[in-house]
C-alpha positions as CSV (number, residue, x, y, z in Angstrom):
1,X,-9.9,-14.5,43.0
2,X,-7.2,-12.7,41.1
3,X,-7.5,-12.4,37.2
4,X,-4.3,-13.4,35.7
5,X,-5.5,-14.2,32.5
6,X,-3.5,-12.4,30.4
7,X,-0.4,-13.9,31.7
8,X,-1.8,-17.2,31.0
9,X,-2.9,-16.8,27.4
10,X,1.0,-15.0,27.0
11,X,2.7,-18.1,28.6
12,X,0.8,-20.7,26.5
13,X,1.4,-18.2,23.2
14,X,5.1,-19.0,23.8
15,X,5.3,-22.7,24.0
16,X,4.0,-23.1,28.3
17,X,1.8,-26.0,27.4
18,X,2.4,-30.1,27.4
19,X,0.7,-32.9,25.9
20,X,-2.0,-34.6,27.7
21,X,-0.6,-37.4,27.5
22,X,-3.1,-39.9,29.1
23,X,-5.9,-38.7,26.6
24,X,-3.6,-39.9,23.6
25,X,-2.7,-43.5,25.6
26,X,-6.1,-43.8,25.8
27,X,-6.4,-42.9,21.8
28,X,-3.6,-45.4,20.3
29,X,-4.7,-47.8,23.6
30,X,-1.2,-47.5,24.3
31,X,0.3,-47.1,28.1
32,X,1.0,-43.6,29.2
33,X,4.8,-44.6,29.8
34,X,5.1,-45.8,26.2
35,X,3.5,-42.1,24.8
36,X,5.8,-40.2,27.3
37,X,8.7,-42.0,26.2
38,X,8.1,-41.7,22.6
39,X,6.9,-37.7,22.7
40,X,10.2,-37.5,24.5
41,X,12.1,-39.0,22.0
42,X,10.5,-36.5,19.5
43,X,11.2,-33.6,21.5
44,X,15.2,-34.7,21.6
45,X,15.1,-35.1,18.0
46,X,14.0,-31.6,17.1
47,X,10.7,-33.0,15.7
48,X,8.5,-31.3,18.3
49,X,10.0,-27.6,18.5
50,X,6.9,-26.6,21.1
51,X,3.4,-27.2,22.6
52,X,0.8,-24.1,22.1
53,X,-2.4,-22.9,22.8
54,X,-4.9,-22.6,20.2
55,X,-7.3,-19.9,20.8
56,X,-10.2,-18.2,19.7
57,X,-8.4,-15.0,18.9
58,X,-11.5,-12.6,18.5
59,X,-11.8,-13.5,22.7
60,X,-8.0,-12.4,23.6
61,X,-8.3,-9.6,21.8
62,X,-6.4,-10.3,18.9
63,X,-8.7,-10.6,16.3
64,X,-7.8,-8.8,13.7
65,X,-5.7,-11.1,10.9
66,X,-3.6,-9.6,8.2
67,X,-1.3,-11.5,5.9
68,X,0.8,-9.1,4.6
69,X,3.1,-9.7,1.5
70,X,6.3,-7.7,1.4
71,X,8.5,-6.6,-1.6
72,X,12.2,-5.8,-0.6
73,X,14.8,-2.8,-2.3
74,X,17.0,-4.8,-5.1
75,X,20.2,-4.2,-1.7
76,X,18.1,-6.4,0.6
77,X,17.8,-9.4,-2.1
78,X,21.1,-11.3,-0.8
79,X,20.1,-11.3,3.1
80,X,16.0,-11.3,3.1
81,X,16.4,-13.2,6.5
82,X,18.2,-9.9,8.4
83,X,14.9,-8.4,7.6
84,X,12.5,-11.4,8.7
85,X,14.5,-11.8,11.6
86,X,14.1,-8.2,12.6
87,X,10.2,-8.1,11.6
88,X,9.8,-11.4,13.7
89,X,10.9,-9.8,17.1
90,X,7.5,-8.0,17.3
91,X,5.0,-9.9,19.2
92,X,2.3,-9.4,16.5
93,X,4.2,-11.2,13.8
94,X,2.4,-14.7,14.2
95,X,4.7,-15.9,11.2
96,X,7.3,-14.7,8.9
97,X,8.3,-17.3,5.7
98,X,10.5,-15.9,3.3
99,X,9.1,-17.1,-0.2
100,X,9.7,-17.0,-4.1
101,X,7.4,-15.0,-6.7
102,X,6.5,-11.2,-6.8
103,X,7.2,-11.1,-2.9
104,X,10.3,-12.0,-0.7
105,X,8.5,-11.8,2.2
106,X,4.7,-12.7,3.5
107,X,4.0,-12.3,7.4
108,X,1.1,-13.2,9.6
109,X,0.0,-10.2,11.5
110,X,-2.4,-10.5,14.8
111,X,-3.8,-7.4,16.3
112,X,-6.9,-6.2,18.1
113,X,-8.4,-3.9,15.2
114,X,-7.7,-2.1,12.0
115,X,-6.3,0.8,14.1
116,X,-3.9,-0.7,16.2
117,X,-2.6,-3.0,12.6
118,X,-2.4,0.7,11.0
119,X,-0.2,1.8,14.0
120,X,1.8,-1.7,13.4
121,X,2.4,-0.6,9.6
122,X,3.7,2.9,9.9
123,X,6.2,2.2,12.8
124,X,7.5,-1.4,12.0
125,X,6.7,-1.9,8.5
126,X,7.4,0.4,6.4
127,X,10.9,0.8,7.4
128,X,14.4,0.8,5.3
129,X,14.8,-2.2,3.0
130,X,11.1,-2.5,2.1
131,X,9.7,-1.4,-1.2
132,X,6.4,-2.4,-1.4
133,X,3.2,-3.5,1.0
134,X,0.3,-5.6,0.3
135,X,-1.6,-6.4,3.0
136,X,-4.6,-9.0,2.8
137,X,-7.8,-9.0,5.8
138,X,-8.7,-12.6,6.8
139,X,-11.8,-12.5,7.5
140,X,-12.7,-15.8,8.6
141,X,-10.3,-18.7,9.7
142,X,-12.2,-21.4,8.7
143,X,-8.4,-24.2,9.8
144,X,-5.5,-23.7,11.3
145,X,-2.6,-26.5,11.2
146,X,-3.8,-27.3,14.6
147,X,-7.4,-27.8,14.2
148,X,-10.6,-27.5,12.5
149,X,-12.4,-24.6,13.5
């Protein structure tokens, strides 16, 4: 059988998943139609933006974890978000919040090692506009938004 799960784990990174809907019916001992029509109503209303996958990253090969905090030149202070917005096109950016203190910027970096985050650094990171890199290892997620771990 043909191994296609790369394309799998890419899809459901990028919002390819839906509710199971019958397991929460069964949870609020609600009928499925009632769920489906209020999940619905959520989505319209902006409240759900997406449905994702939450995975054990160290088995897709993205196991590495950085949270990196970012200190912009004094000419970047008026538009921050040009910068996030450019940062966030790169498919190892998990998350990009712009934020107040020491640091404009703090992003949430995913890779497979040290070498390849190193590699990340020098051609995305330190680019015009940025000052100043911290960069912290997670070393163990212990809970995510989504779950407990």
């Amino acid at each position: 059988m043909k191994d296609i799960t790369s394309r799998i784990v890419e899809l459901t990174k990028h919002g390819h998943c839906t509710p199971q809907i019958s397991q929460l019916a069964k949870k609020l001992k609600e009928p499925s139609t009632t769920i489906h029509y209020n999940i619905k109503k959520l989505e319209k209303e902006g409240a759900i933006k997406s449905y994702k996958a939450v995975f054990d990253y160290k088995k897709i090969n993205e196991g590495f974890c950085v949270y990196v905090l970012i200190s912009l030149a004094p000419d970047e202070y008026g538009n921050p978000e040009k910068i996030a917005q450019d940062i966030a096109k790169h498919p190892q950016i998990e998350s990009v919040d712009i934020c107040t203190g020491d640091w404009e910027l703090i992003l949430k970096v995913r890779t497979a090692n040290q070498d390849e985050y190193y590699e990340f650094t020098k051609n995305v990171i330190s680019r015009k506009g940025i000052i100043k890199i911290k960069s912290l290892t997670s070393l163990k997620q212990v809970k995510t938004e989504f779950v407990e771990m």
